[in-house]
N, C-alpha and C positions, 0 to 999 in steps of 0.2 A: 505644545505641552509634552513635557519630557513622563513619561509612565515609568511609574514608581512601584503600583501596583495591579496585579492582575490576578482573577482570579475565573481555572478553568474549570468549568461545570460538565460531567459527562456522569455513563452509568458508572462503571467500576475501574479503578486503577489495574492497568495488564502492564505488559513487556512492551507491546505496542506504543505506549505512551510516558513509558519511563525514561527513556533519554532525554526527549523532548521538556519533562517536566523537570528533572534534575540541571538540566541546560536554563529554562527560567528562572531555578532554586539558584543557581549559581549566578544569575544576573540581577537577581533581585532581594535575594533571600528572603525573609519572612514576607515578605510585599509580593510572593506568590504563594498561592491555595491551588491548591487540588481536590476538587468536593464531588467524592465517590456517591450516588443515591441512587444504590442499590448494590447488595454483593454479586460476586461473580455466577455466571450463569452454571450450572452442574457440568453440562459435556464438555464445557472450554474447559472444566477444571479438570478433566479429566484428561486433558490433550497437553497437561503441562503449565494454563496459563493461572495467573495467582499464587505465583509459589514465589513472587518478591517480596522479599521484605518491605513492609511499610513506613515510607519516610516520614520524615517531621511535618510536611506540607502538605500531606494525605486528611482532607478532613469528611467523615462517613457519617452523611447527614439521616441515617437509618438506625444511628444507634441510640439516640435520645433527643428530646424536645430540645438542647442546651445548642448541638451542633446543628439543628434544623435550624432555628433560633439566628445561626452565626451565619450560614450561608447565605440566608436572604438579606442580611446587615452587607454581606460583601458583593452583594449582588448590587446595590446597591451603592456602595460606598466605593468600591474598585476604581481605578483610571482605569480600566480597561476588563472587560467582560469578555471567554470566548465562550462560547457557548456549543457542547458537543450534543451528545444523545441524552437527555434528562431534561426533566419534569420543564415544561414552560412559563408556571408560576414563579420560577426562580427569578424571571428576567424580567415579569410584567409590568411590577411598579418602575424600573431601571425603563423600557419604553415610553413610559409616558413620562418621563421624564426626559427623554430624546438623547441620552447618554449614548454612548460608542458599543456596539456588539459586532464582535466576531460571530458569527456563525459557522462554526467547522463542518462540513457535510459532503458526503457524497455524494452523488445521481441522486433524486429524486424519484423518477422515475425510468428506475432500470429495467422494473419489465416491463414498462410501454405506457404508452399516454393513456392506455385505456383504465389506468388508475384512478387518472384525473373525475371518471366520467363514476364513479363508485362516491354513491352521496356522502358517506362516512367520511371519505379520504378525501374527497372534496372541499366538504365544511373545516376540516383539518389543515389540508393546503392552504385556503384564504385566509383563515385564523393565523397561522404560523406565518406567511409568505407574502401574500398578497395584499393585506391589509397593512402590512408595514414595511414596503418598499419603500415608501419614499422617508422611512425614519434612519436613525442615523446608525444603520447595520450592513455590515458587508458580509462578504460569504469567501472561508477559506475552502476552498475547491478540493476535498480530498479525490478528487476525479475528473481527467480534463474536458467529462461531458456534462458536469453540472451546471457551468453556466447557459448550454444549450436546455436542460432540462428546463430551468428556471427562467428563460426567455419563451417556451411554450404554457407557463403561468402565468400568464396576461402582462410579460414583460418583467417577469420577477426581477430584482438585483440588476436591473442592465448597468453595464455599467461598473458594478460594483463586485466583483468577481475575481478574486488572487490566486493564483496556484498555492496548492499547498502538496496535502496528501499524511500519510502516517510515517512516524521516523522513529523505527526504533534502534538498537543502539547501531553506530559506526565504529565499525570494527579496523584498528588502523595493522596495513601489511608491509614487509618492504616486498614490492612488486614483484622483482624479482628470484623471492627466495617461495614467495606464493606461486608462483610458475613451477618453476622446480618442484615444490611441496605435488601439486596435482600430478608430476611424472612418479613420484614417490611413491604419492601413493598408488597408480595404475599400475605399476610395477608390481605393489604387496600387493593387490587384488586381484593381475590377468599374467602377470611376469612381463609385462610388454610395457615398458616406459612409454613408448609412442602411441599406446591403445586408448583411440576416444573412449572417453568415461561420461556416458550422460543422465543426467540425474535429475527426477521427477518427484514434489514434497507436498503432501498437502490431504486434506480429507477424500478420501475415493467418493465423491457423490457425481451426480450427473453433471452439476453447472463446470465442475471442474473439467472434463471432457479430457479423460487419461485415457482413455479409446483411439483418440487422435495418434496419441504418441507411439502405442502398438502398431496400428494401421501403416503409420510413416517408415517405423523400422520393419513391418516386412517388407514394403517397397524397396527402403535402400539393402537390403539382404538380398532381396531378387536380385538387384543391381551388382551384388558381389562382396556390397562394403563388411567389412569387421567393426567391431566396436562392442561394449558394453551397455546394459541398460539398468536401472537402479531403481523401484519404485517404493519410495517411502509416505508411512500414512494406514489408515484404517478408514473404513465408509463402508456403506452398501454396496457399492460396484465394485468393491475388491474381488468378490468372486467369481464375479463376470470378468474383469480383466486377467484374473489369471488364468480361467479358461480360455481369454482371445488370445494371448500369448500364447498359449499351448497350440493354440488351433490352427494359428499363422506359425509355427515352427521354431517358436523363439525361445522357447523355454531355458534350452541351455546358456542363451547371453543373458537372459534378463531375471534380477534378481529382488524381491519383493518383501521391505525389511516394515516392523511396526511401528507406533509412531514415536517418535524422539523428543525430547522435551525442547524447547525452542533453543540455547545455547548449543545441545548435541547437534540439531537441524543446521545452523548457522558451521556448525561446526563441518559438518557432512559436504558443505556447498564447496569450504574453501580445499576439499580433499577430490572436488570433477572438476572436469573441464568442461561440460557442457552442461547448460541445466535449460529444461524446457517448461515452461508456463502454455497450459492450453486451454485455461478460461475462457467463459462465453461473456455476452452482455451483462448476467447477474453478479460478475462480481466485482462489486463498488470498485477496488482499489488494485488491491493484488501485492500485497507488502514480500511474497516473496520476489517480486522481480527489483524493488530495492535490494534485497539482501543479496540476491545472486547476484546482481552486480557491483554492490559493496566486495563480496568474495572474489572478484576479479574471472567469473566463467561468462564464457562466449555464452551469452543468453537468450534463448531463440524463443518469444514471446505471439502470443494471441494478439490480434489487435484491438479485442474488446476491451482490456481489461481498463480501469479508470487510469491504471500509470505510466501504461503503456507510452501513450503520444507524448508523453515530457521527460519519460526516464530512457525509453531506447530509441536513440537516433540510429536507423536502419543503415548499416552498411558500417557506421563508424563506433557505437557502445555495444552493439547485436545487430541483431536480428529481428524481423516482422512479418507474422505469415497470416494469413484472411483465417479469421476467426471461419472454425467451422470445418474448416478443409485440411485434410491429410493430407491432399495431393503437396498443398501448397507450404507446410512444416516438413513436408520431403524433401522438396525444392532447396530450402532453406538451408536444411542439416545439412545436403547433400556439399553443400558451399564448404563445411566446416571438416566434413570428410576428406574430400576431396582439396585440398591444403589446408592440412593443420595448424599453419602458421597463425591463418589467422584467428583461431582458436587464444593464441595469444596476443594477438594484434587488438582483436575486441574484448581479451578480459584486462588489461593492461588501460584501455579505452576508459572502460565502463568504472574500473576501480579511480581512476585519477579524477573522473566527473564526479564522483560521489565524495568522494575524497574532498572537492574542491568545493560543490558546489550542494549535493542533497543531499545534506546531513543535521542530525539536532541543535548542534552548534549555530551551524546557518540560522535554519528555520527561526532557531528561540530567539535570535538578534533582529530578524528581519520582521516580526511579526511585532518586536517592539521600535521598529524604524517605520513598517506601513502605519500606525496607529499614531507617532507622532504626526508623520505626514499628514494622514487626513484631517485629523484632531485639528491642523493648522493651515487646512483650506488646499493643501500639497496634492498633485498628483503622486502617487507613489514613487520613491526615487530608484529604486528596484527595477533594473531594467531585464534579468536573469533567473531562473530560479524559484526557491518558494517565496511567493508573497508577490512577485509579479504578474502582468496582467494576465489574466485566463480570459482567453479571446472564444470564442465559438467554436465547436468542432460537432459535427454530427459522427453517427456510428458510420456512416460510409465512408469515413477520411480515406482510408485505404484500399488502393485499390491495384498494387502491384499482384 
């Protein structure tokens, strides 16, 4: 069955989800929906997110009986259903009807099975998961541990589980003039074209673990190294890490800007050479380590995060350091210090993978290639990438 029409269900259209959706607008035109139910949350809107314009194929089932009305008809009537974070009556009568669903999702259970074991969340888990394993629903993997999550649910999805993740937009460079660009700009910012520039984005709270990043660069300062440091973003632990930075002697390299609207942020990546992610297990996904490797910077990542294990191949896109440990994000930088080159050996790496393979374009094609497949009895023909098999992986994959 060749899919003509899709339509995706989540809470609110972001930046997050706008290439991806512009990318099935462009393959299908009106034969894709976008059905917003509920507006955007206040503190994302205050971090920049909801400030795009809304397209033709935005439909916001919160503003009258007429578009409520319309989304359960396409819930219904679609070749193809995915189905994000939003209401599950959207999709009930489409199950007993044994129709095709996506299920886009991440971890399950990210802070621990002992979710499972909470009656509420429980009744919820079997309602949502369990009880409709064996219907004709798969699970796009925004996280390479949710097929393990959903194998600790009495065998959820076995089986049924494609890589995916979030794609927001792909920013195209020519590689070499974005090499250059990063000495440019190190140059306007320390006078030193050769001076590592490393750059940290994201809300200062605890799951994000910007403590790591301090810890690491007073080590390599003991050590001798130079370099810059850049922390962008607002949270509660802003004030605590500017006083660890003070405390460990860093004050004069590291510099602590407020937050940027998502293109400024995107913008910021492709002006370092190095950017550090130092997530724990809480967080689902980690969209900035696409983006920093969209921007072509030697990316030195957590190994918690959900994107980790399919976006940085250790040694050849980045870098990967044991969630947790300083010691071990020392280790790592001190690689990137300690010859520069390959600073541009792995952003050159990381940009030509994204480039080629995890980007909106892809995803929006291959999510209408896995759905013919299955739709016609097909294992996936997907052997790479998003929409290909998501195999098992527990949180101890790593262990360098």
């Amino acid at each position: 069955m060749k899919i003509k029409t899709l339509t995706f269900f989540s809470n609110y259209y972001n930046h997050h989800q706008k290439a991806l959706c512009d990318e099935w607008y462009a393959l299908l035109g009106d034969g894709f929906t976008f059905v917003e139910t509920m507006p955007i949350e206040g503190f994302r809107a205050t971090m920049g997110w909801g400030k795009e314009e809304v397209p033709p194929y935005v439909l916001r089932t919160y503003l009258n009986d007429e578009s409520r009305d319309k989304a359960f008809k396409l819930a219904v009537d679609s070749d193809l259903v995915v189905m994000g974070t939003a209401p599950e009556m959207y999709i009930e009568e489409r199950l007993k009807l044994n129709k095709i669903i996506f299920r886009y999702s991440e971890r399950p259970l990210k802070e621990g099975f002992i979710k499972f074991f909470i009656p509420r969340l429980t009744k919820k888990y079997i309602h949502l998961h369990v009880r409709n394993k064996h219907k004709n629903i798969y699970v796009l993997a925004a996280s390479a541990y949710t097929a393990w999550d959903y194998r600790k649910m009495f065998n959820s999805y076995a089986g049924k589980c494609y890589k995916f993740g979030y794609f927001p937009e792909h920013r195209e460079y020519e590689i070499d003039k974005l090499m250059e660009m990063k000495k440019i700009s190190a140059d306007r910012e320390t006078g030193d074209p050769d001076m590592p520039t490393i750059l940290w984005e994201g809300r200062m709270i605890r799951l994000k673990r910007a403590d790591l990043l301090i810890k690491a660069a007073a080590m390599l300062r003991e050590k001798g190294y130079d370099f810059r440091l850049t922390f962008v973003g607002e949270g509660k632990e802003r004030k605590k890490l500017k006083i660890l930075a003070n405390m460990y002697g860093l004050s004069d390299i590291t510099k602590f800007m407020d937050f940027l609207s998502p293109p400024e942020a995107r913008d910021k990546m492709a002006d370092y050479k190095i950017y550090v992610m130092t997530s724990n297990f809480l967080e689902g996904w980690g969209s900035v380590i696409y983006e920093a490797l969209n921007a072509g910077c030697a990316t030195v990542v957590s190994h918690a995060p959900g994107a980790t294990p399919w976006l940085v191949k250790n040694g050849r896109t980045g870098l990967i350091f044991k969630n947790g440990s300083a010691e071990s994000l020392a280790a790592q930088l001190e690689k990137l210090l300690k010859d520069p080159r390959l600073c541009t050996k792995y952003g050159k790496a990381a940009y030509e993978q994204m480039h080629r393979l995890w980007n909106p374009a892809v995803a929006a094609r291959n999510v209408l290639t896995l759905a013919d497949d299955l739709s016609e009895g097909r294992r996936s023909s997907i052997k790479e990438g998003p929409c290909s098999a998501a195999r098992i992986l527990k949180n101890n994959w790593f262990t360098s």
